[in-house]
Structures are given as structure tokens and as C-alpha cells.
Residue, then its C-alpha position, 0 to 999 in steps of 0.5 A: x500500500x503506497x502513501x499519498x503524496x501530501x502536498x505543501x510545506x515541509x512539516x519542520x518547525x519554522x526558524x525563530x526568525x520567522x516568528x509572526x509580527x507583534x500586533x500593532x500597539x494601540x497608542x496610550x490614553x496617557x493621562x497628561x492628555x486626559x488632563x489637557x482635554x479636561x482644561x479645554x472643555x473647561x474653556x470652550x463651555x466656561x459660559x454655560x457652566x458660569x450660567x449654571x453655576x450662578x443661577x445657585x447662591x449655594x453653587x456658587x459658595x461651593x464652587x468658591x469652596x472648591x476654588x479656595x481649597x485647590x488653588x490652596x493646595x496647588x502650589x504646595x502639591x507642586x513643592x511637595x512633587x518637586x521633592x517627591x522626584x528630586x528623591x527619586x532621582x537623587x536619593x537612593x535606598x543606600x542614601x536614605x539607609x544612611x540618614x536614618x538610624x537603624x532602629x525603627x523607633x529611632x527612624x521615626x524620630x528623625x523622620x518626624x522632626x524632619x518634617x520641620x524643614x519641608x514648609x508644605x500643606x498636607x495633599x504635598x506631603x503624600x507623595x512625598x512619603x510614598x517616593x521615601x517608601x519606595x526608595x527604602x524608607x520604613x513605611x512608620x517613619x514614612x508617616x511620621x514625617x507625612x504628619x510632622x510636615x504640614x503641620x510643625x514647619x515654620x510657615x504654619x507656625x508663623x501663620x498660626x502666631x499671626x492668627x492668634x495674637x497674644x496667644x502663645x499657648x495656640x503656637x506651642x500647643x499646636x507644635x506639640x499636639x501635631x508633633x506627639x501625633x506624628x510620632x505616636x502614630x509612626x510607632x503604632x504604625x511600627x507595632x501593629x500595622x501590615x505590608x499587605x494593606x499597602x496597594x503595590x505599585x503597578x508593573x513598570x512605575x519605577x522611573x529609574x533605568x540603566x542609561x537615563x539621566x537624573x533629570x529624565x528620571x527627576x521629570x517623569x516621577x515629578x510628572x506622575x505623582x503630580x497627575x496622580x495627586x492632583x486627581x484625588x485632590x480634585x475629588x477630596x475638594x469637590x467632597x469639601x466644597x459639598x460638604x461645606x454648604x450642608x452646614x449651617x453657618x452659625x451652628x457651632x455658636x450653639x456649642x458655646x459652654x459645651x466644650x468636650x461636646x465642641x472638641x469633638x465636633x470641630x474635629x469633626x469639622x476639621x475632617x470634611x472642610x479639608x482646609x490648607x494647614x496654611x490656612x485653617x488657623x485663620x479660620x479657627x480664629x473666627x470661631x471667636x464664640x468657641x474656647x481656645x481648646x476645641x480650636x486648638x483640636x480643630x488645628x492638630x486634626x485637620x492637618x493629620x486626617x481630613x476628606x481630601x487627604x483620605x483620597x488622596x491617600x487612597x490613590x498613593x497607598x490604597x483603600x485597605x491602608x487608608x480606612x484603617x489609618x485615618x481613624x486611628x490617626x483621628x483617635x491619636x490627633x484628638x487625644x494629642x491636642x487635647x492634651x496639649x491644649x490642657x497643658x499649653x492653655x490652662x484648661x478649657x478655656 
């Protein structure tokens, strides 16, 4: 019995050489583009949104809300992505395991009075944090300095003795609440918090590579955690701004007398307003109907944990770290300025 001749080509396997062309490679939707395609929608229908916008005494406080806390925050998320690539590009892990102690205990410390040199509002300092994480910094000693930051640099400080005139109890009160808080929070951090709550990096985040330039790495980092935080910023201010014309604007002279009912709510208050540390003791200073110890609380709080740091926080270390975090930072920040305003205040007053 012959075998039927079969026709075609020899059954071999094909040279590596004639693998297939790769598919053709969509281009990316890359966010920059996204952003700049928000910016010109803006412009091209501003005078319909105006319209809209103006026909509402209450859209208009909460479009001046949401102007006010992000052309607040801008410039200082700005500082805060200038440093965030400057460490990506400049600051190695073998740097960063030199400048900070061996012992973690020791590596808060120093993390949390550094934060004294970086002046900053909080929505800046998130990056920053993130870019120490990443380039080897303990995760406690990373959150010591998010919470030192914004809150005991010299510029909210002078902010804070310019707002208060002849109350030096409210400039040393604050410094130390804000910094007991940071630090208490890096240790419980050390003592009880998990690597898995942290959401990872995506694949191929890390800017640096064999080659590149420091200031190509220093561009792309700074330009990625800018889009990044400026994103959550926008929905942590538009979460503010909503949140600010449900309240009413005389509620908090009801609490005059009441002063462990007012501590409480005015850190309440400090969470959903989300003010700029750079600001919020200004408006403190004209709760005039309120003791100087829930304002004082007001002050510690609000930098440490409010709605747009919570989103912001979301976007840099994930959901499961930030729902566990901002309460207890809450918890230690009421307990701290409580303290501190008994302490730096004379009692409730």
C-alpha cells in the first residue's frame, strides 16, 4: 500500500526568525492628555457652566469652596512633587539607609522632626512619603514625617502666631499636639500595622533605568505623582466644597459652654472642610464664640486626617491602608491636642 503524496510545506518547525509580527500597539490614553482635554472643555463651555453655576447662591459658595481649597493646595502639591522626584532621582535606598538610624523607633524620630524643614500643606506631603517608601524608607517613619510636615514647619507656625495674637499657648500647643501625633502614630504604625494593606505599585512605575539621566528620571516621577495627586485632590475638594454648604453657618455658636461636646465636633469639622494647614488657623480664629481648646483640636486634626487627604491617600497607598489609618490617626490627633491644649492653655478655656 503506497502513501499519498501530501502536498505543501515541509512539516519542520519554522526558524525563530520567522516568528509572526507583534500586533500593532494601540497608542496610550496617557493621562497628561486626559488632563489637557479636561482644561479645554473647561474653556470652550466656561459660559454655560458660569450660567449654571450662578443661577445657585449655594453653587456658587461651593464652587468658591472648591476654588479656595485647590488653588490652596496647588502650589504646595507642586513643592511637595518637586521633592517627591528630586528623591527619586537623587536619593537612593543606600542614601536614605544612611540618614536614618537603624532602629525603627529611632527612624521615626528623625523622620518626624524632619518634617520641620519641608514648609508644605498636607495633599504635598503624600507623595512625598510614598517616593521615601519606595526608595527604602520604613513605611512608620514614612508617616511620621507625612504628619510632622504640614503641620510643625515654620510657615504654619508663623501663620498660626499671626492668627492668634497674644496667644502663645495656640503656637506651642499646636507644635506639640501635631508633633506627639506624628510620632505616636509612626510607632503604632511600627507595632501593629501590615505590608499587605499597602496597594503595590503597578508593573513598570519605577522611573529609574540603566542609561537615563537624573533629570529624565527627576521629570517623569515629578510628572506622575503630580497627575496622580492632583486627581484625588480634585475629588477630596469637590467632597469639601459639598460638604461645606450642608452646614449651617452659625451652628457651632450653639456649642458655646459645651466644650468636650465642641472638641469633638470641630474635629469633626476639621475632617470634611479639608482646609490648607496654611490656612485653617485663620479660620479657627473666627470661631471667636468657641474656647481656645476645641480650636486648638480643630488645628492638630485637620492637618493629620481630613476628606481630601483620605483620597488622596487612597490613590498613593490604597483603600485597605487608608480606612484603617485615618481613624486611628483621628483617635491619636484628638487625644494629642487635647492634651496639649490642657497643658499649653490652662484648661478649657
Amino acid at each position: 500500500m503506497s502513501i499519498p503524496h501530501v502536498s505543501g510545506p515541509p512539516l519542520t518547525e519554522p526558524p525563530a526568525s520567522a516568528n509572526p509580527p507583534a500586533p500593532p500597539r494601540l497608542p496610550r490614553l496617557f493621562s497628561t492628555y486626559v488632563l489637557v482635554g479636561l482644561l479645554a472643555a473647561g474653556l470652550i463651555w466656561s459660559g454655560p457652566l458660569a450660567g449654571w453655576v450662578g443661577s445657585s447662591a449655594r453653587l456658587q459658595t461651593a464652587a468658591t469652596v472648591f476654588t479656595g481649597v485647590f488653588v490652596q493646595a496647588v502650589p504646595f502639591l507642586v513643592l511637595g512633587v518637586l521633592v517627591s522626584g528630586t528623591i527619586a532621582a537623587w536619593a537612593s535606598p543606600e542614601l536614605l539607609r544612611k540618614l536614618l538610624p537603624r532602629n525603627e523607633t529611632a527612624a521615626i524620630g528623625v523622620a518626624g522632626v524632619a518634617g520641620m524643614a519641608l514648609p508644605g500643606c498636607e495633599c504635598g506631603v503624600v507623595p512625598v512619603s510614598r517616593r521615601l517608601m519606595d526608595q527604602g524608607a520604613p513605611s512608620a517613619a514614612a508617616f511620621a514625617f507625612l504628619l510632622s510636615a504640614p503641620a510643625v514647619n515654620p510657615v504654619v507656625l508663623v501663620a498660626t502666631a499671626v492668627a492668634f495674637p497674644g496667644e502663645p499657648g495656640m503656637v506651642a500647643g499646636r507644635f506639640a499636639g501635631s508633633m506627639a501625633t506624628a510620632l505616636l502614630v509612626g510607632w503604632l504604625w511600627a507595632r501593629f500595622g501590615r505590608p499587605k494593606w499597602f496597594t503595590p505599585r503597578p508593573h513598570g512605575h519605577e522611573h529609574w533605568a540603566p542609561g537615563r539621566s537624573r533629570w529624565t528620571v527627576f521629570t517623569e516621577a515629578a510628572r506622575h505623582d503630580f497627575l496622580q495627586s492632583a486627581a484625588f485632590l480634585v475629588i477630596g475638594a469637590a467632597a469639601a466644597a459639598a460638604l461645606h454648604v450642608l452646614v449651617p453657618p452659625t451652628w457651632y455658636r450653639e456649642l458655646s459652654g459645651q466644650p468636650l461636646v465642641s472638641i469633638v465636633v470641630l474635629a469633626l469639622l476639621a475632617v470634611v472642610l479639608a482646609l490648607c494647614s496654611e490656612a485653617d488657623a485663620f479660620v479657627a480664629a473666627s470661631m471667636s464664640g468657641l474656647p481656645l481648646l476645641p480650636r486648638l483640636v480643630f488645628l492638630v486634626v485637620g492637618p493629620a486626617v481630613d476628606v481630601k487627604l483620605f483620597a488622596m491617600q487612597t490613590g498613593a497607598f490604597g483603600r485597605r491602608f487608608a480606612i484603617r489609618f485615618a481613624p486611628l490617626t483621628f483617635g491619636v490627633a484628638i487625644v494629642c491636642g487635647t492634651v496639649a491644649g490642657l497643658i499649653f492653655l490652662g484648661g478649657v478655656r
